[in-house]
C-alpha positions as CSV (number, residue, x, y, z in Angstrom):
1,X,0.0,0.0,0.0
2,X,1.1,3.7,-0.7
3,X,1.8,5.9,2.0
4,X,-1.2,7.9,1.3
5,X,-3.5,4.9,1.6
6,X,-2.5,4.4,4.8
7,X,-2.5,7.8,6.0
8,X,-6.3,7.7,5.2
9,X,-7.2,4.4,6.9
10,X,-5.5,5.3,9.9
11,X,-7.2,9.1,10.0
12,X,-10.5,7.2,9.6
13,X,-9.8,4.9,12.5
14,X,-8.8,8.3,14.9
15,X,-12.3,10.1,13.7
16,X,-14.4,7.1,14.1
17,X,-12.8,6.3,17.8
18,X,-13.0,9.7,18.5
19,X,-16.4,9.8,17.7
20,X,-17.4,6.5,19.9
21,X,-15.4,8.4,22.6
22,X,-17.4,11.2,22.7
23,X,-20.5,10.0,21.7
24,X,-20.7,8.0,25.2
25,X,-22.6,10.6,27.5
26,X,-24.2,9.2,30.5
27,X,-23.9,11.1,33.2
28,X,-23.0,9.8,36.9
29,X,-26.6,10.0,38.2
30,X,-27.8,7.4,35.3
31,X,-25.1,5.1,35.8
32,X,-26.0,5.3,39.6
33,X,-29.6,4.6,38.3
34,X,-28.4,1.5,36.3
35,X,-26.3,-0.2,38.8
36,X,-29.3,0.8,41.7
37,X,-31.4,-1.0,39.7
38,X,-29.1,-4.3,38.7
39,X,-28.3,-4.3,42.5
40,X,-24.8,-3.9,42.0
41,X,-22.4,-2.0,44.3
42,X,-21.1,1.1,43.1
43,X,-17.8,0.6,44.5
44,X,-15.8,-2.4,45.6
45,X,-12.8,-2.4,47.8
46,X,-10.1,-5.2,48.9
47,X,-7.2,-6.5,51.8
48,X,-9.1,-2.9,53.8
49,X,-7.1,-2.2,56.3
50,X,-8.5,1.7,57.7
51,X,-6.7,3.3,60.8
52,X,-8.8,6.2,62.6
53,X,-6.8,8.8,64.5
54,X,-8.4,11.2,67.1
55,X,-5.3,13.7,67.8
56,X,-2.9,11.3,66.2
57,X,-4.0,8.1,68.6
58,X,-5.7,5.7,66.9
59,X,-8.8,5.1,68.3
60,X,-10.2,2.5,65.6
61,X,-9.1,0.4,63.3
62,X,-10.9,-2.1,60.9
63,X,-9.9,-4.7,58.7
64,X,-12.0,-6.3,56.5
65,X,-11.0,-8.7,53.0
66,X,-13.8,-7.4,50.8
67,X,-16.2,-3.5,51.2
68,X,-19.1,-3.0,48.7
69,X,-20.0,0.3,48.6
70,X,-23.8,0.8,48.1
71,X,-24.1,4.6,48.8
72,X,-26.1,5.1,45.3
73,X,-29.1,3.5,46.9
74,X,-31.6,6.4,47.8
75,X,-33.2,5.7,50.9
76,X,-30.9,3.3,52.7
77,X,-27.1,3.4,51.4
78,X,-25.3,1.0,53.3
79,X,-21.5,-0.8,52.5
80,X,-21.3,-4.1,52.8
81,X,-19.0,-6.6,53.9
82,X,-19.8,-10.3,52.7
83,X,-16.4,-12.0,53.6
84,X,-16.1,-10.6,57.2
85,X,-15.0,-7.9,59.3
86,X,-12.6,-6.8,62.6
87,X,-13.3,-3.4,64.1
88,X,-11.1,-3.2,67.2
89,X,-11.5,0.1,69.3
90,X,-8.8,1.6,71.3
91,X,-9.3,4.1,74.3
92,X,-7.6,7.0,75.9
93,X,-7.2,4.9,78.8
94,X,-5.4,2.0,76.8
95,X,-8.8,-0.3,77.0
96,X,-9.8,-2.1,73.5
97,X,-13.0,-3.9,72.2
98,X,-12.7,-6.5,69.4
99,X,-15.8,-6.6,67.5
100,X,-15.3,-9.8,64.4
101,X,-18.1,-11.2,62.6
102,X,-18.5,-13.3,59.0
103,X,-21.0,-10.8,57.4
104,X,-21.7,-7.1,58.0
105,X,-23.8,-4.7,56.7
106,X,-23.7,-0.8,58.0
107,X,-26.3,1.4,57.4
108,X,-24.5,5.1,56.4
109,X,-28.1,6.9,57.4
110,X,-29.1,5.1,60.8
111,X,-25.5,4.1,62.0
112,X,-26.6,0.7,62.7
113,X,-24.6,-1.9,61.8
114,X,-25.7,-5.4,61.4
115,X,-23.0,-8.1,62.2
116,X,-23.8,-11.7,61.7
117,X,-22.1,-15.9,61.5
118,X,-19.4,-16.3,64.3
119,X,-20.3,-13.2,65.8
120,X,-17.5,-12.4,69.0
121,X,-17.0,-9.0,70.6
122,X,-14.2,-9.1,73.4
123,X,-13.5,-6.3,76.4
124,X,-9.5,-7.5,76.9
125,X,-9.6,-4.9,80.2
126,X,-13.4,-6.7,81.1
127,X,-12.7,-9.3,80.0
128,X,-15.9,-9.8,78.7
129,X,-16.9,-11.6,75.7
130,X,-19.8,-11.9,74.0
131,X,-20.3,-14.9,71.1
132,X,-23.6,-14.6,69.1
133,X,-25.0,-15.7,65.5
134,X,-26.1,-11.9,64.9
135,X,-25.6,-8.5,66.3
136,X,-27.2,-4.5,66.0
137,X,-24.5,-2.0,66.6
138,X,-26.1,1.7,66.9
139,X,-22.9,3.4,66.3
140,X,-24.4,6.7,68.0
141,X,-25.8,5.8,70.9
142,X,-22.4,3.0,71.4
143,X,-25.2,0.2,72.0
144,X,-25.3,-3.3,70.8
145,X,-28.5,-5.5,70.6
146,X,-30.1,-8.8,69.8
147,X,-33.2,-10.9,70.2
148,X,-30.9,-14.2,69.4
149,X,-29.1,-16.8,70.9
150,X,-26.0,-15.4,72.8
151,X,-23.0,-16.5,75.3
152,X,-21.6,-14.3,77.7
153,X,-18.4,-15.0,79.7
154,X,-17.2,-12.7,82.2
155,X,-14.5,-13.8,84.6
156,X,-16.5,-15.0,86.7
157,X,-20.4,-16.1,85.0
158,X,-21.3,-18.3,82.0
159,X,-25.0,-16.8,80.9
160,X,-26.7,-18.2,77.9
161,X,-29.9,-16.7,76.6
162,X,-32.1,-15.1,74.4
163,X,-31.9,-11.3,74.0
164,X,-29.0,-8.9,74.7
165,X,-28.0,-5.6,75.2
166,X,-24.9,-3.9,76.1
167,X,-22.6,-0.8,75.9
168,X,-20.1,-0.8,73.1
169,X,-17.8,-1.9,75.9
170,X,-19.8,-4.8,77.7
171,X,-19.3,-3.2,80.7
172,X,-23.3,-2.7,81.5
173,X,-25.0,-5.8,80.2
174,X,-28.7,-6.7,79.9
175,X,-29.9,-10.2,79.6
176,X,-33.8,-11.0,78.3
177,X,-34.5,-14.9,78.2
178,X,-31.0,-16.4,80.2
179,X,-29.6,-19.6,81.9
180,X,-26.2,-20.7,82.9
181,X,-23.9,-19.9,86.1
182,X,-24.3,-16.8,87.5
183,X,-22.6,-15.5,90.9
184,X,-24.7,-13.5,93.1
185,X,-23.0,-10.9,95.9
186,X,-24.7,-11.2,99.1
């Protein structure tokens, strides 16, 4: 082929990609829209590994293999967390809570957080621990929840039940339905 020849096929290929290019205009709010309505996150994230500093102390961190990000739903954006999650808190005082759980799904609009399979949350200063198939964490009001089957340890009592509440630290507890060995002060 002549030089010319190919000149022109190759300046037809640029105007006709260009033209694809810009011919390709949806806007964020309809591919919001689209992936709304396919159900499909709008954001995915891996190996998360998030360090929150009050002052330059880090006061949380959370680790977590797999975050979906569903903030383009309208009423209830939430991220999820389908392969598990490990929030530990840290306090002034040097106290930390271990929160782990299989599945977890946190509400951006409520700050509830629903944790669920293998559920454990551990006070190391308490030494309180808390095993449950599902848990409610209302991240304002630093309350966790639940009208399922639970095991508490303390250092000193084994309580099994049915419907739990507790500070974010298990240091004020609340049993509903319970059994198991408790000690009573006289």
């Amino acid at each position: 082929m002549t030089k010319s020849v190919v000149n022109k096929i190759t300046s037809i290929a640029v105007v006709l990609t260009t033209a694809m290019l810009f011919s390709c205009t949806n806007d964020v709010k309809e591919v919001r829209d689209f992936l709304a309505d396919k159900n499909l996150p709008i954001g995915e994230a891996y190996k998360i590994n998030l360090k929150h500093t009050d002052s330059g102390r880090i006061d949380i961190r959370i680790k977590a293999p797999v975050m979906l990000d569903f903030s383009n739903r309208e009423n209830h954006p939430y991220d999820e967390f389908p392969k598990g999650i490990k929030i530990t808190t840290i306090e002034k005082n040097g106290d930390s809570v271990t929160i782990e759980g299989d599945y977890a799904k946190s509400y951006k609009n409520t700050e509830v957080s629903e944790i669920k399979k293998n559920v454990v949350i551990y006070n190391y200063a308490q030494k309180n621990k808390l095993v449950a198939e599902q848990i409610y964490w209302d991240q304002k009001t630093h309350y966790f929840f639940t009208e399922k089957k639970f095991s508490f340890y303390t250092s000193t009592d084994t309580i099994y039940g049915t419907g739990f509440e507790s500070t974010e630290d298990l240091k004020t507890w609340w049993v509903k339905n319970q059994s198991g060995v408790i000690n009573i002060k006289e």
